[in-house]
C-alpha positions as CSV (number, residue, x, y, z in Angstrom):
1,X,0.0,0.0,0.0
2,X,3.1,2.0,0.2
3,X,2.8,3.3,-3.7
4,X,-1.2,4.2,-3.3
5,X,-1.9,7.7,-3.5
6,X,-4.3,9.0,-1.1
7,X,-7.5,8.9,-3.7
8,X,-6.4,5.1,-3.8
9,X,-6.6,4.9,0.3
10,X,-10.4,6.9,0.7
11,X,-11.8,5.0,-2.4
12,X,-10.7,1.6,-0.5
13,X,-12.4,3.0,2.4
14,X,-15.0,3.9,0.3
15,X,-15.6,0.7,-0.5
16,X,-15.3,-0.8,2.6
17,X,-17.7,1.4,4.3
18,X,-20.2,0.6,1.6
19,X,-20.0,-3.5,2.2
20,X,-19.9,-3.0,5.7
21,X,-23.4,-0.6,5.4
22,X,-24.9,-3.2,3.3
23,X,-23.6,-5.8,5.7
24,X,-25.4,-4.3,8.8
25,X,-28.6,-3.3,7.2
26,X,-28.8,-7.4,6.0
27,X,-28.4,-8.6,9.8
28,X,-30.6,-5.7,11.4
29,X,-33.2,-6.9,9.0
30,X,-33.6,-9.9,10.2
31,X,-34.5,-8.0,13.7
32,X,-37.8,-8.3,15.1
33,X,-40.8,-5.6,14.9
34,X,-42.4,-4.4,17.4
35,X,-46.8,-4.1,17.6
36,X,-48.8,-0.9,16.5
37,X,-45.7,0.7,14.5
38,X,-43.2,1.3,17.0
39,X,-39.7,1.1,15.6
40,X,-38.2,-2.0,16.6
41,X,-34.9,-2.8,17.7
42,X,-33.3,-2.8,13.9
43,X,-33.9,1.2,13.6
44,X,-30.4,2.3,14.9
45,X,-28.5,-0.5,13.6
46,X,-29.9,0.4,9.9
47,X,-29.8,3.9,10.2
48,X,-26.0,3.4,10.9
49,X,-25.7,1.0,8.3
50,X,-27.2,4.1,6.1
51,X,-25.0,6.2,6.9
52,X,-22.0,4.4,6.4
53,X,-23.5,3.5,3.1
54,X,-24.0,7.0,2.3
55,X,-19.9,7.8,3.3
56,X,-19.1,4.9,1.8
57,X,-20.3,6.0,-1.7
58,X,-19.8,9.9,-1.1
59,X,-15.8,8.5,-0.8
60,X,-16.0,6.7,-3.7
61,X,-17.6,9.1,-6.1
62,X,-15.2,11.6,-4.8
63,X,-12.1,9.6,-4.6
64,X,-12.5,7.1,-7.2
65,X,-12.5,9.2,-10.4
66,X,-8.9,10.6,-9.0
67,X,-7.5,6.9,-7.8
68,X,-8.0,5.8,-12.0
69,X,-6.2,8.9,-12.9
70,X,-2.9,9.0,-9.9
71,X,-0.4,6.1,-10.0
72,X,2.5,7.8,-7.8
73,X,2.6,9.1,-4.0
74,X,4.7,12.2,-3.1
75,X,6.9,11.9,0.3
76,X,4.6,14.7,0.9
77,X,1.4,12.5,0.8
78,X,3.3,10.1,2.6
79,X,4.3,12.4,5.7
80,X,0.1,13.5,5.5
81,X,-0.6,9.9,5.9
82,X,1.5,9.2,9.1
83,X,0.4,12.7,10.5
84,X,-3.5,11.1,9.7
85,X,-2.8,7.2,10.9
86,X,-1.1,8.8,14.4
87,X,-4.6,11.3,14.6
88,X,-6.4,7.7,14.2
89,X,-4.6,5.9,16.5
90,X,-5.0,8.7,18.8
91,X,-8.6,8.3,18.3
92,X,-9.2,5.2,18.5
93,X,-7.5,5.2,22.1
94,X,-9.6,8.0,23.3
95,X,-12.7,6.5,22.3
96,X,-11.6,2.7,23.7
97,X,-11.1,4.2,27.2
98,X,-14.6,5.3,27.1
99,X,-16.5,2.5,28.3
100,X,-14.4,1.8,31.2
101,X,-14.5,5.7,32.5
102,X,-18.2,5.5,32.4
103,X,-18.8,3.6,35.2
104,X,-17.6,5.7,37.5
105,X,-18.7,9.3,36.2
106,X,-21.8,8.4,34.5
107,X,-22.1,8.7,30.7
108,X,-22.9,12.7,29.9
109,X,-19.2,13.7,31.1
110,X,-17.0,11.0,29.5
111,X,-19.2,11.5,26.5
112,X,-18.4,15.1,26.3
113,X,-14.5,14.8,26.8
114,X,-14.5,11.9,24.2
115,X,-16.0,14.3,21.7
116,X,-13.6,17.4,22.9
117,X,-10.4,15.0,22.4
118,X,-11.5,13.5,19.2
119,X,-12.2,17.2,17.8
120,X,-9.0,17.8,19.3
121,X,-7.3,14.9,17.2
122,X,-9.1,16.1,13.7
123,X,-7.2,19.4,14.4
124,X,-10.6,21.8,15.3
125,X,-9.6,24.4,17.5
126,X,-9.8,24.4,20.8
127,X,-13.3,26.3,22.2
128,X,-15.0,24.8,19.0
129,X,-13.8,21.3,19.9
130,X,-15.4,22.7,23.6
131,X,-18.4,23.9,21.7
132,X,-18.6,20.4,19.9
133,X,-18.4,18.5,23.0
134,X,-21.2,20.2,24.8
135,X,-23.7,20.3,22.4
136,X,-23.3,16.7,21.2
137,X,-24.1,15.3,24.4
138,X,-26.6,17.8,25.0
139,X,-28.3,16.6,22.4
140,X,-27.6,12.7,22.9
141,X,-29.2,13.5,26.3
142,X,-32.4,15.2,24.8
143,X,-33.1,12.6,22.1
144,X,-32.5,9.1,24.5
145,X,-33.2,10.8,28.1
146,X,-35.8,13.3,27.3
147,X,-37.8,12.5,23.8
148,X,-37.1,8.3,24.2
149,X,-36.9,8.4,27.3
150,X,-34.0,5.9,27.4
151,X,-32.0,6.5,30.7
152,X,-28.3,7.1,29.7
């Protein structure tokens, strides 16, 4: 993978977020439905399957077009790329501590850091990443705690 050029990288991704969309919405379907049109317990799983769909082909009608055209990377690209995996890794461990932080807080708070740090990681300043973290679980809270009344 060394010699792919960026476009090459998203319109894998692409791909792979489009299978994986398709692969969820198949299982979730199989989910039982609840009486008198309630949604059942497939909803969220398919609406995330959507929307990976729906990144999946954005990436690949954006990226694909220029992976036929590139065949080289630039040490440029290259340097971008580890800057990019080090931001992922860097994600990926803020978001894995999560679940065992939230046992002892509660969910709202570790919710809101998570979302600070990853902002954070994809380089948005600082009192936006604040901003970001605040209202996302402010409105996690009022869609499960207030309007499904799901406790959190």
């Amino acid at each position: 993978m060394r010699n792919w050029s960026a476009a090459h990288k998203e319109s894998l991704n692409g791909g792979i977020l489009l299978v994986l969309g398709l692969v969820i919405w198949a299982y979730a379907s199989g989910f039982p439905e609840l009486d008198e049109g309630y949604p059942g317990p497939a909803l969220f799983p398919q609406l995330i399957a959507l929307g990976f769909a729906i990144s999946g082909l954005f990436l690949l009608g954006k990226y694909l077009p220029k992976a036929l055209q590139t065949k080289n990377t630039s040490t440029e690209e290259e340097a971008k790329e580890k800057t990019r995996l080090l931001s992922l890794l860097g994600g990926i461990a803020v978001v894995s501590i999560f679940p065992f932080v939230f046992d002892f807080i509660g969910f709202l708070i570790p919710l809101a850091i998570t979302v600070f740090f990853v902002a954070l990681l994809l380089r948005i300043p600082y009192l936006k990443s604040a901003l970001l973290g605040v209202g996302a679980t402010g409105a996690v809270y009022l869609i499960f705690n207030v309007l499904l009344n799901v406790p959190l």
